[in-house]
C-alpha positions as CSV (number, residue, x, y, z in Angstrom):
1,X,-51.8,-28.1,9.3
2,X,-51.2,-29.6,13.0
3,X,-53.0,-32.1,14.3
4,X,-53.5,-30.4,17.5
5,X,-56.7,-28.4,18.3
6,X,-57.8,-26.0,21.2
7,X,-60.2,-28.7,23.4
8,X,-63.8,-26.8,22.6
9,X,-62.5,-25.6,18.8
10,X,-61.5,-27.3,15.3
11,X,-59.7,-25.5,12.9
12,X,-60.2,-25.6,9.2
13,X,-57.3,-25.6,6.8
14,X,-57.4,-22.1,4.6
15,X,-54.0,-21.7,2.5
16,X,-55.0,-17.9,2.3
17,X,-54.7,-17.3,6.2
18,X,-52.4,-18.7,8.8
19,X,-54.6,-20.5,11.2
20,X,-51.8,-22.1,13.2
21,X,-50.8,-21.4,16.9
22,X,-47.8,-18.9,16.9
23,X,-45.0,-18.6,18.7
24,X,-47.1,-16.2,21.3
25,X,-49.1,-19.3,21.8
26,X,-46.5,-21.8,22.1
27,X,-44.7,-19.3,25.2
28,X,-48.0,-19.5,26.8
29,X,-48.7,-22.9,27.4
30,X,-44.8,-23.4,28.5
31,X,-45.6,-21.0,31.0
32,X,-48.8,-22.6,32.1
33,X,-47.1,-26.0,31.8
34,X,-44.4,-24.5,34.3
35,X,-47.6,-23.5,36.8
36,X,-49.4,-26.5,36.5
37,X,-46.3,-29.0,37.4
38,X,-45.6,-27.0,40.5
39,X,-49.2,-28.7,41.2
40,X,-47.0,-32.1,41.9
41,X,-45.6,-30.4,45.3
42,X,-48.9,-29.4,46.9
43,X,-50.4,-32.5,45.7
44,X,-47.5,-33.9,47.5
45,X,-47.8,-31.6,50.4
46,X,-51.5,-32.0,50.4
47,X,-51.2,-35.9,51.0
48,X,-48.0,-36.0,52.8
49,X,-49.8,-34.0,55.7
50,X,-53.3,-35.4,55.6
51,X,-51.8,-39.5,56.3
52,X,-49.5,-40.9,59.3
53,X,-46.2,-39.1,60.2
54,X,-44.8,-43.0,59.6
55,X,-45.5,-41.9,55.7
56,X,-45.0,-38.8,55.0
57,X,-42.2,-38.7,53.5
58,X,-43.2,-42.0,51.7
59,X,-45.8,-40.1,50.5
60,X,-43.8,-37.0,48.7
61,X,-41.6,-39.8,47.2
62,X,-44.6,-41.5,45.1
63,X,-45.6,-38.0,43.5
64,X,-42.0,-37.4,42.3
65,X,-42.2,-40.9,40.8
66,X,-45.2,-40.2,39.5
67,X,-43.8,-37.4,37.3
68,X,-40.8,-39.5,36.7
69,X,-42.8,-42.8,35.4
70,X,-45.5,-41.3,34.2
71,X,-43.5,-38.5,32.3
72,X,-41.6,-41.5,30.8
73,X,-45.2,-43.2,29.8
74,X,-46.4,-40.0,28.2
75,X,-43.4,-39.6,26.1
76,X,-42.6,-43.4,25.0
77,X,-46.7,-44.1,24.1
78,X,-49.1,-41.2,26.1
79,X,-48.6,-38.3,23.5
80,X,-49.1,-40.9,20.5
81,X,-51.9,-42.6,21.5
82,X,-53.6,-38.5,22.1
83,X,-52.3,-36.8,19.4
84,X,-51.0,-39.5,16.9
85,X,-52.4,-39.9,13.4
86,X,-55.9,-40.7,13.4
87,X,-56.5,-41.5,10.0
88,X,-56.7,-44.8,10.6
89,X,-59.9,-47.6,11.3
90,X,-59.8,-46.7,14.8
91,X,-58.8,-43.2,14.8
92,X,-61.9,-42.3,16.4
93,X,-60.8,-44.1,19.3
94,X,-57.2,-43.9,19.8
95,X,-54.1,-41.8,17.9
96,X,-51.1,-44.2,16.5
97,X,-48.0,-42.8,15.8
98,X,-45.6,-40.2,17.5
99,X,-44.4,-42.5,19.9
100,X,-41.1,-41.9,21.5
101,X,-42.2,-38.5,20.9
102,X,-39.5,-36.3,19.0
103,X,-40.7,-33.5,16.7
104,X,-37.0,-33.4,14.8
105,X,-37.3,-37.1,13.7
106,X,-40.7,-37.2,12.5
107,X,-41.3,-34.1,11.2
108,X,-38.3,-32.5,9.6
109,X,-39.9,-31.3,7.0
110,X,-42.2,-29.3,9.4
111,X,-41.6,-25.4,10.0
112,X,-39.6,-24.4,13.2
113,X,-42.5,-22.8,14.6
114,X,-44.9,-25.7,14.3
115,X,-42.1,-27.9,16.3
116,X,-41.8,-25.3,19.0
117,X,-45.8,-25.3,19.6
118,X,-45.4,-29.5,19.5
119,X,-42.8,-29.2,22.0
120,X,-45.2,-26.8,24.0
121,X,-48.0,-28.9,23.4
122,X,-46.2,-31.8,24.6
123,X,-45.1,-30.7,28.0
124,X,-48.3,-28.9,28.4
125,X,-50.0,-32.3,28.3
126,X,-47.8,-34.2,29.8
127,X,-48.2,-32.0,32.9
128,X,-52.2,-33.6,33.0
129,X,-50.9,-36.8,32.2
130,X,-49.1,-37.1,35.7
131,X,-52.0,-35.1,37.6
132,X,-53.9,-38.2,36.5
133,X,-51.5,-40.7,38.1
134,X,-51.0,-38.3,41.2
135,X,-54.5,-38.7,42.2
136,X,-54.3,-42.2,41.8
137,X,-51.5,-42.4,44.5
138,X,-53.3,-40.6,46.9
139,X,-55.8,-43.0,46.8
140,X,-53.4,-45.8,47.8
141,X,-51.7,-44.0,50.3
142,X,-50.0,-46.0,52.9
143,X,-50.8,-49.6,51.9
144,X,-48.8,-49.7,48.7
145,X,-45.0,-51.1,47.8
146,X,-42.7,-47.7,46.4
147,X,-41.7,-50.7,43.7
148,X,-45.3,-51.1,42.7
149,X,-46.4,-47.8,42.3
150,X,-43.9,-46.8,39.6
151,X,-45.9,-49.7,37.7
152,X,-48.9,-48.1,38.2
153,X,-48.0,-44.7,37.5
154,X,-46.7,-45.7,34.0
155,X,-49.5,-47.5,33.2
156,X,-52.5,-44.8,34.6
157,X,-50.8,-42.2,32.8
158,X,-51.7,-44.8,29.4
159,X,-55.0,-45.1,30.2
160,X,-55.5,-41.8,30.7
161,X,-54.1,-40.8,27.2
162,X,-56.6,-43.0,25.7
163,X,-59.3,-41.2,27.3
164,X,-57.4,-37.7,26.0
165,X,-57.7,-38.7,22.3
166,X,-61.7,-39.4,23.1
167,X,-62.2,-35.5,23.9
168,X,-58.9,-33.3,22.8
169,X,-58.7,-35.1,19.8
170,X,-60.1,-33.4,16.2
171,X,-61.0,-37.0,15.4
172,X,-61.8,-38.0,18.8
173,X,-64.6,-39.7,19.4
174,X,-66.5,-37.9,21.9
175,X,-65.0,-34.6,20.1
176,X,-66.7,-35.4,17.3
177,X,-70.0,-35.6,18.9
178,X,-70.0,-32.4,20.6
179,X,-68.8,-33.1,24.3
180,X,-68.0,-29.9,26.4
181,X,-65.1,-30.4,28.5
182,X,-63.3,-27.4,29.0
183,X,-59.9,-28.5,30.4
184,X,-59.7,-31.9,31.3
185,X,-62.7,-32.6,33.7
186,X,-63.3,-36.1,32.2
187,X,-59.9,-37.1,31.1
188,X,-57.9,-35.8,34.2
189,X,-60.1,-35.6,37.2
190,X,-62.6,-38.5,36.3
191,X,-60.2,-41.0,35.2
192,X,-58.0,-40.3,38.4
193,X,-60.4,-40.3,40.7
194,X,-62.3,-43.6,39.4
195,X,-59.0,-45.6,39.1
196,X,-58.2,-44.3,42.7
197,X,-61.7,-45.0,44.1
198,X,-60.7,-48.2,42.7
199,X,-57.5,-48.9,44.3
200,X,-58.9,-47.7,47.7
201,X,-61.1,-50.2,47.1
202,X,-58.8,-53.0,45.8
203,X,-56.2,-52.2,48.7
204,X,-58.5,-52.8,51.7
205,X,-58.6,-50.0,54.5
206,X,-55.7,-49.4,56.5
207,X,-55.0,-51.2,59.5
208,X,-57.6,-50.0,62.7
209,X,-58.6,-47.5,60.0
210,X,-62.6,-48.7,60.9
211,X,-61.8,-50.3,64.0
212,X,-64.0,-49.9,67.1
213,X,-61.6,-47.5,68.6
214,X,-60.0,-46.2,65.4
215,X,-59.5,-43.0,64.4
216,X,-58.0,-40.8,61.5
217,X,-54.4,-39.3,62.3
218,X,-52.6,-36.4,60.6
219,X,-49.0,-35.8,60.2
220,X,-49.0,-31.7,60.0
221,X,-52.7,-30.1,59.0
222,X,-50.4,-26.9,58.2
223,X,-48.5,-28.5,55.6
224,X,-52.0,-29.8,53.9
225,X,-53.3,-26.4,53.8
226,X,-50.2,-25.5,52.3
227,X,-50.1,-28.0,49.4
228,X,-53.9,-26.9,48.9
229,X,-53.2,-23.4,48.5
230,X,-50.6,-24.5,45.8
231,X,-53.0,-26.7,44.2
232,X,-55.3,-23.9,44.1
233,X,-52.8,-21.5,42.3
234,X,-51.8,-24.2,39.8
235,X,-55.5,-24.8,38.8
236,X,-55.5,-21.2,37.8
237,X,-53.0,-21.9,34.9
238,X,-54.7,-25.5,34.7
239,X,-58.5,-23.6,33.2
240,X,-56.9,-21.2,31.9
241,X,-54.6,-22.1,29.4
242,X,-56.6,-25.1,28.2
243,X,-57.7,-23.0,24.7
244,X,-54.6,-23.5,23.9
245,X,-53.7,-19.6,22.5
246,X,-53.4,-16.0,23.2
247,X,-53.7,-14.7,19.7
248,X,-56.4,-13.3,17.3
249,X,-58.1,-12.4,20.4
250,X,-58.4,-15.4,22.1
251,X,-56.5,-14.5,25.4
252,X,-60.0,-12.8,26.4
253,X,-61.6,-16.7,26.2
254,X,-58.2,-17.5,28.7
255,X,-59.4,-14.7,31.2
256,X,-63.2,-15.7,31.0
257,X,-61.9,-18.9,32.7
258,X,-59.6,-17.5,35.3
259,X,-62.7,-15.1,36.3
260,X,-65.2,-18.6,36.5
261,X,-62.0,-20.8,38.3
262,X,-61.9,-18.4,41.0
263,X,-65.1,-17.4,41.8
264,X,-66.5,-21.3,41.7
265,X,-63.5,-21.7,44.4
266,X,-64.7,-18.5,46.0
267,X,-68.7,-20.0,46.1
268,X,-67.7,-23.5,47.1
269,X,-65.2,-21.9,50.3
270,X,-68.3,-20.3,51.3
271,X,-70.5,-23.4,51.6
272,X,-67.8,-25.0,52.8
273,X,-67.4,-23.3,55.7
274,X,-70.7,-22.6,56.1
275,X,-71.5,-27.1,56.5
276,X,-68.4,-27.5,58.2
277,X,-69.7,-25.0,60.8
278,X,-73.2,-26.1,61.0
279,X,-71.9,-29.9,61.1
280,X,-69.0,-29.7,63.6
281,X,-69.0,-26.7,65.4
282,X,-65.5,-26.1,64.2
283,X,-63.5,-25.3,60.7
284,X,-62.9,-29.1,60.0
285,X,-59.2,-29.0,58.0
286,X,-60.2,-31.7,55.6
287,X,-63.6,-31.2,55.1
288,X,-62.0,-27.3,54.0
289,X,-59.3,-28.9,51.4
290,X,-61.8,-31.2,49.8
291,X,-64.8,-28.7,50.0
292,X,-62.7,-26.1,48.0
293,X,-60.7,-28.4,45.7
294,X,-64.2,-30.2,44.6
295,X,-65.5,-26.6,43.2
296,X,-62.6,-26.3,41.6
297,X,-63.3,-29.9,39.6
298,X,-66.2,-28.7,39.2
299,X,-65.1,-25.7,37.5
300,X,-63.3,-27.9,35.1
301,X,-65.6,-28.7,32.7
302,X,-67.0,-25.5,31.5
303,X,-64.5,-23.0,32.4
304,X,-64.3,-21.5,29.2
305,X,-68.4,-21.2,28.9
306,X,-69.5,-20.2,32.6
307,X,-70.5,-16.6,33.3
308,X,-69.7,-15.1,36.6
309,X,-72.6,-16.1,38.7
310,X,-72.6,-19.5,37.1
311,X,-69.4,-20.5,37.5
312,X,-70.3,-19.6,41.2
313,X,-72.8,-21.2,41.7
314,X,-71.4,-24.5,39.6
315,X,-68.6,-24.5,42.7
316,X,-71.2,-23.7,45.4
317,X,-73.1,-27.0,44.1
318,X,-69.9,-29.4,44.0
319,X,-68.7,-28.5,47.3
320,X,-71.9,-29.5,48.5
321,X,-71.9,-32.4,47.2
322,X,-68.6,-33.6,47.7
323,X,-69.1,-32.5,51.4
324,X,-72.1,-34.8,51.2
325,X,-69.7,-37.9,49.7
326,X,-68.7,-37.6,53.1
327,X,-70.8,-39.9,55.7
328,X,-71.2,-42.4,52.7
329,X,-67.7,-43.3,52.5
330,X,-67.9,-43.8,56.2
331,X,-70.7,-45.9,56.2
332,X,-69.3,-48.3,53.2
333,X,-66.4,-48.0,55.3
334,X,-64.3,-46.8,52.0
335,X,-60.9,-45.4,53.4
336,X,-59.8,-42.7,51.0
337,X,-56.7,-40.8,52.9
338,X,-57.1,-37.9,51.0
339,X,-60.7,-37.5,49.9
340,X,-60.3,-39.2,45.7
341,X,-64.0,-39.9,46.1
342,X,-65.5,-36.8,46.9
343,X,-63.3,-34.8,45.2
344,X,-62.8,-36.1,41.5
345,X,-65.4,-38.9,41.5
346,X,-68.5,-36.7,42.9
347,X,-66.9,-33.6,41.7
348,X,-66.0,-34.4,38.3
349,X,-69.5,-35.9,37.6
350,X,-70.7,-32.7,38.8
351,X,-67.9,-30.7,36.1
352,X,-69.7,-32.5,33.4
353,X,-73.1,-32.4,34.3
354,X,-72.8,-28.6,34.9
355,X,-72.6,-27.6,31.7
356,X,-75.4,-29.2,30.3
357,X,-77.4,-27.4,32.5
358,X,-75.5,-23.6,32.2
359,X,-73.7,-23.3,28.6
360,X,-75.3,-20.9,26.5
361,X,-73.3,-20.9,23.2
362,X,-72.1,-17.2,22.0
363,X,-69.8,-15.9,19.6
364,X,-66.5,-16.7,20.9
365,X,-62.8,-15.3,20.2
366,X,-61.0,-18.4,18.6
367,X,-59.2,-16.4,16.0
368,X,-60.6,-15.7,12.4
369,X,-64.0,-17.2,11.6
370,X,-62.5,-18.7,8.2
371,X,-60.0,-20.7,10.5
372,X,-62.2,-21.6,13.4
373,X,-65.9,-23.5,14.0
374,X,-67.3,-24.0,17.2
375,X,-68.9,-28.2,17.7
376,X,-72.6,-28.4,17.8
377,X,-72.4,-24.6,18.5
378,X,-76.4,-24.8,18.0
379,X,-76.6,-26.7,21.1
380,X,-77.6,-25.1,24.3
381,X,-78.0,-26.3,28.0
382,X,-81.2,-27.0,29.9
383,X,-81.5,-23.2,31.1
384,X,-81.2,-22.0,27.6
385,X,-83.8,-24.1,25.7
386,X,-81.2,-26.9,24.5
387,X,-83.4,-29.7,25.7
388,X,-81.4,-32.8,26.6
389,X,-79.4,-33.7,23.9
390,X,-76.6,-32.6,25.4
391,X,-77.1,-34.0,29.0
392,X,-77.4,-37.1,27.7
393,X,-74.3,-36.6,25.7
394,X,-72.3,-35.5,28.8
395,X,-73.6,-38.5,30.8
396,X,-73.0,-40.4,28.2
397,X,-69.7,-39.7,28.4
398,X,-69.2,-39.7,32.2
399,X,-70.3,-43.4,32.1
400,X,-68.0,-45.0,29.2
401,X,-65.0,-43.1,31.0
402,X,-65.8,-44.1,34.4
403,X,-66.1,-47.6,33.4
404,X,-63.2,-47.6,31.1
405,X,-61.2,-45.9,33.7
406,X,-62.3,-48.7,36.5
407,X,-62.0,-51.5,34.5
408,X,-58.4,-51.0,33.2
409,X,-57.2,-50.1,36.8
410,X,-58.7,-53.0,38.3
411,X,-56.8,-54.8,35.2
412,X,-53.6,-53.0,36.4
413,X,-54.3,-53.9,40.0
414,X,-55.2,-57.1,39.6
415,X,-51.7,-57.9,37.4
416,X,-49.2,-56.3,39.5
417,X,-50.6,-57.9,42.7
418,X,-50.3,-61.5,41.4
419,X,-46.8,-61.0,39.9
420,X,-43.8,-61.1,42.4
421,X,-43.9,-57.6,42.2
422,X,-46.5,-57.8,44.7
423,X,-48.6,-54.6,46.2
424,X,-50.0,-54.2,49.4
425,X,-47.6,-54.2,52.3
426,X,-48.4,-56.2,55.4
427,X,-49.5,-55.4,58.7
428,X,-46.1,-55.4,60.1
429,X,-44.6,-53.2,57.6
430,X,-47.8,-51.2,57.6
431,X,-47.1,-50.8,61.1
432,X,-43.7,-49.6,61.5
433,X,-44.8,-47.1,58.5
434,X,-43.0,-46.6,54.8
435,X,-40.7,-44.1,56.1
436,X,-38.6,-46.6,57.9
437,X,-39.3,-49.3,55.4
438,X,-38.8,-47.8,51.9
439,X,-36.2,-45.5,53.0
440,X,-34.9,-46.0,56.2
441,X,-35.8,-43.1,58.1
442,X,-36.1,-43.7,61.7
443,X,-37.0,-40.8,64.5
444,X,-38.6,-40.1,67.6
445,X,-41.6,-40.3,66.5
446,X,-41.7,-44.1,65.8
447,X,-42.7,-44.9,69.3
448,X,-46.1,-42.9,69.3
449,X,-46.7,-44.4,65.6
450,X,-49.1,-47.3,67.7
451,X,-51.1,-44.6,69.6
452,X,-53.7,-44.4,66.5
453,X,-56.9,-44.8,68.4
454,X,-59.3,-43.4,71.3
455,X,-58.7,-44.1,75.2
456,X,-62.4,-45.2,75.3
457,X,-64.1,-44.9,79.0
458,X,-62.7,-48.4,80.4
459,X,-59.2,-47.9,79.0
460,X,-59.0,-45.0,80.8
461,X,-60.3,-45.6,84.3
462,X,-58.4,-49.0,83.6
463,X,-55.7,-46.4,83.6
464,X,-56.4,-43.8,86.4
465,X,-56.8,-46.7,89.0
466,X,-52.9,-47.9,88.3
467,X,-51.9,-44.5,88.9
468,X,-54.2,-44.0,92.1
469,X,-52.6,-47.8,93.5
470,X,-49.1,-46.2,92.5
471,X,-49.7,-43.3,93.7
472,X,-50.8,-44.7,97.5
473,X,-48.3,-47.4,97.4
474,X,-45.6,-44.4,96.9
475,X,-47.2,-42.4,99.7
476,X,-47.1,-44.9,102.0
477,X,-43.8,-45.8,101.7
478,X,-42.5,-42.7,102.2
479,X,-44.6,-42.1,105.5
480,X,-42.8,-45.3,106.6
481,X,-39.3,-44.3,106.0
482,X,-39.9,-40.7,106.8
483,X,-40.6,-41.9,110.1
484,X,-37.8,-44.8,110.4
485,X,-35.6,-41.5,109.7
486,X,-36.5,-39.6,111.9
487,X,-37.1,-42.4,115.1
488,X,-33.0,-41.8,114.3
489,X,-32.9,-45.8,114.6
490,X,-31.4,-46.3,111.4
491,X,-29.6,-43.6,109.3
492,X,-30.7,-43.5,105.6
493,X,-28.3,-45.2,103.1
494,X,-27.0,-43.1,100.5
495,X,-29.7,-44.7,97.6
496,X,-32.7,-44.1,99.7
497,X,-31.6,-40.6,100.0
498,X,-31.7,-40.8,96.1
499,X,-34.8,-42.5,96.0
500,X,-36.9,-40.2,98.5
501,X,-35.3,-37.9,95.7
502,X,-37.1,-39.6,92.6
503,X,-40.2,-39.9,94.8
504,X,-40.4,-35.9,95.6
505,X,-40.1,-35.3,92.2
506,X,-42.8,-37.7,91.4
507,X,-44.8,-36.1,93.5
């Protein structure tokens, strides 16, 4: 029997029926796997077109390192310290074992099909893993050495494995005690967006970012709606798949949570666009992005448990509240590029919250009863007469993740900035931009890199009066030598002709 259970199920050994995943199983969480990574180029996109156009590409560099080093940090210790062998004093609390993760060396006594679904399983987590570290780097977009954030990447992706083996795990310890987190909401979204809020914090703003005159600067809004409406397909596969299996009739429990991941999007975009409107007069491109991608956090959490009007109303509520993050991080002048705060911190609180409020347990298609139990399946949320056990269980949980998530990335920070690795660029670097920096790239549009703020009222009639004095001054002396030439006292040299020229044009 595998170690390896569906995120809201445990399955009991019976040596009468097969209760393992099957090969159908195994194809479709490659497949997912293969949706979800395609997640690392809008989140790319996403940030690449929401910072400076100094950074961009700077920007779509870090989130293919952070599949390369965190990939490498979920293979060498992430997918053991999840999924490793928890009998052990402290298997409650981490896995040990299956490091340097190869299902041919340590298991070749195992059938082939049970190494294909590792393999599956492997890849299919590993795709979180590096989601995790993605939202960290958006956090420290712009302010960070490319040298350091490989560092970081490897080490987020550990912490967040930890955190996996609390929920996913059979021994796990928040497993054990009931905790309904659907696909990740806790592990994923809250530990990436606490250890970015973090580094945002750590970092300092950007340079003029809350400067009198300062202002925020895009590189391409079209390329950030882009990446978002990649995000949005990936997230899709991202619910969806996280029962793990297809068969014995559990694909219907797969299609419940496509149903609840798109109509939460569907209720957040509306009250999106409904704020934005009422708040700005105009269809605000961030607010949109971090609006829509907030319901979908908040769809995280009890995907596989929402019924239609919930799950729409469970987005409705996180968009609203993310779009409310909004004037806070303002006022504690927090500079978040690409909206970690509102998103994942306020959105994934919300994802966990949500469904101790809305799950009302049911019979549910997890294969044969004989194989399959559902957790605390007596427990209900507040709607349905469950009291608050399990509001204070999910609460529970949100707290001891969001401090063990801050906590270890401040530890993280804290290290690589006093080792001669180093991690904040300086102003002047910061200035000239990462593009031209890290990787040399040096355009046209390095000149207009300084133009970052307002032209306030005094800076501009400072500016209107030189051009009014040049303006006169150039008037005037073409009067006068309009009228030396025609007087026909002296005839115009051939570089007056040329500047009388410059001047018409001027005019």
């Amino acid at each position: 029997m595998m170690n390896h259970s569906q995120p809201t199920v445990r399955m009991k050994p019976d040596k009468q029926l097969d209760c393992n995943l099957s090969q159908d199983d195994g194809v479709w969480m490659m497949a997912s796997s293969f949706i979800i990574f395609t997640m690392t180029a809008g989140f790319g996109l996403l940030e690449s077109g929401r910072v400076s156009a100094k950074d961009e590409v700077n920007c779509m560099v870090k989130n293919v390192f952070d599949v390369i080093f965190g990939g490498l940090a979920y293979w060498m210790f992430g997918y053991g310290l999840t999924f490793g062998d928890s009998k052990h004093q402290f298997g409650r609390y981490f896995g040990f074992g299956d490091f340097f993760f190869d299902p041919e060396r340590v298991s070749d006594d195992d059938s082939t099909d049970e190494k294909g679904i590792s393999y599956s399983l492997f890849i299919f987590q590993m795709s979180f893993a590096t989601t995790t570290s993605t939202i960290v780097s958006a956090g420290m977009s712009e302010r960070i050495h490319l040298k350091s954030h490989c560092f970081i990447s490897f080490f987020i992706t550990i912490v967040h494995s930890v955190a996996g083996h609390w929920v996913w795990d059979q021994e796990g310890i928040f497993r054990t005690m009931g905790v309904v987190d659907s696909a990740g909401c806790s592990a994923v979204h809250l530990v990436g967006g606490v250890s970015g809020l973090v580094a945002t914090l750590y970092l300092t703003p950007r340079r003029n970012r809350f400067a009198k005159n300062g202002i925020r600067t895009v590189s391409d809004p079209t390329k950030a709606i882009l990446g978002f409406l990649m995000i949005w397909w990936g997230w899709l596969a991202f619910n969806t798949s996280s029962n793990y299996a297809v068969t014995h009739g559990q694909w219907t429990e797969g299609m419940r949570s496509a149903v609840g991941t798109i109509l939460a999007s569907a209720g957040g975009g509306v009250v999106t666009v409904v704020i934005t409107r009422m708040a700005t007069k105009k269809i605000q491109m961030d607010m949109l992005i971090d609006g829509m991608l907030a319901s979908l956090v908040a769809s995280t959490g009890g995907c596989l448990y929402f019924t239609p009007w919930q799950a729409t109303l469970v987005g409705a509520i996180g968009s609203s509240l993310a779009l409310a993050a909004y004037p806070v991080t303002e006022w504690l002048k927090i500079d978040d590029p690409v909206g970690v705060f509102p998103v994942h911190v306020v959105g994934s609180i919300w994802g966990m919250i949500a469904p101790a409020i809305f799950v009302k347990r049911r019979q549910m298609n997890f294969g044969p009863p004989e194989c399959n139990y559902q957790a605390n399946e007596e427990v209900n949320g507040l709607l349905y007469g469950g009291g608050f056990q399990l509001l204070f269980l999910q609460a529970f949980v949100v707290f001891v993740i969001a401090t063990y998530s801050a906590i270890c990335s401040f530890i993280i920070l804290f290290l690589i900035h006093h080792s001669p690795i180093g991690l904040r660029v300086d102003k002047y670097q910061e200035e000239l931009g990462a593009d031209l920096i890290e990787h040399g790239l040096a355009g046209v549009n390095v000149m207009a890199y300084t133009l970052e703020k307002k032209l306030d009222t005094k800076t501009l009639s400072s500016v209107l009066m030189i051009i009014v004095r040049w303006r006169a001054k150039a008037k005037l002396g073409a009067i006068r030598r309009k009228q030396v030439h025609d007087s026909g006292l002296v005839s115009p040299k051939p570089t007056e002709n040329v500047e009388m020229n410059v001047i018409h044009r001027r005019h």
